[in-house]
N, C-alpha and C positions, 0 to 999 in steps of 0.2 A: 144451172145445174148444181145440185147438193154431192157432195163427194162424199162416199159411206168412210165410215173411219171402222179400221180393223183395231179395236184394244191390247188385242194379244201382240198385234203385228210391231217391231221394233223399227225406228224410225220413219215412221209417219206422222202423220199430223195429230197433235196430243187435242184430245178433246176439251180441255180447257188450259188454257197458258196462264193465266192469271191461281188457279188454282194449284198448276204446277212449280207457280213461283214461292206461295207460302211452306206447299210440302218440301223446297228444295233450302228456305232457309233453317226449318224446321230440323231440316236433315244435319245442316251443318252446325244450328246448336248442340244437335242431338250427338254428334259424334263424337266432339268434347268436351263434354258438361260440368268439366272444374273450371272452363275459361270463359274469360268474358269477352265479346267481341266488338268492336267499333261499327257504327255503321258503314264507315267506308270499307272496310276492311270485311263487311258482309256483301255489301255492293262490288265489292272489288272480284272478289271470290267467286260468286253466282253472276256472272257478269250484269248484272241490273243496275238501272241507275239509284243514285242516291234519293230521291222522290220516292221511288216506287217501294223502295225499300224502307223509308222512312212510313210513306203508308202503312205497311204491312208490318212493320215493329209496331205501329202503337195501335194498331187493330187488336194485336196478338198478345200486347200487353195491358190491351182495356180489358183481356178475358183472362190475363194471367197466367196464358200460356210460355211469356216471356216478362221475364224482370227488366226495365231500365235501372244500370248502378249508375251513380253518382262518382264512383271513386273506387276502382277505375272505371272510366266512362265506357258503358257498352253495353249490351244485353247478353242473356242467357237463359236457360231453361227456368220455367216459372213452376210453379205449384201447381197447380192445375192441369199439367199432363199428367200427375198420379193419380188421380181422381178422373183419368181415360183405360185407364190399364182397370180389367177384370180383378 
């Protein structure tokens, strides 16, 4: 049996988890975008593990939607979300 999923409807089953894992990290570089964040410390946050979150860093920053720094070590908002805005 397929179970219809309501969009609108708030706490149900989200139509993709994996898709809601990047908007939710997205979110939280988005929130603070003078700070740089660790990966544990984005893992820690969005409760995901460090893998999954390592995945989805450096997917997000093959396309430059997030920067890797060096010094301080972490990521943060990339260039390439201004070139999404109208």
């Amino acid at each position: 049996m397929t179970l219809n999923v309501d969009a609108g409807r708030k706490g149900g089953q989200v139509p993709s988890p994996p898709t809601e894992r990047v908007v939710a990290v997205m979110g939280l570089l988005a929130a603070e975008p003078e700070r740089t964040f660790t990966l544990a410390e984005l893992s820690r946050n969005l409760g995901i593990s460090r893998a999954t979150g390592h995945a989805i860093l450096t997917t997000l920053a093959r396309h430059q939607w997030v920067v890797r720094h060096e010094q301080p070590n972490g990521y943060s908002c990339g260039p390439a979300l201004g070139e999404l805005a109208p």
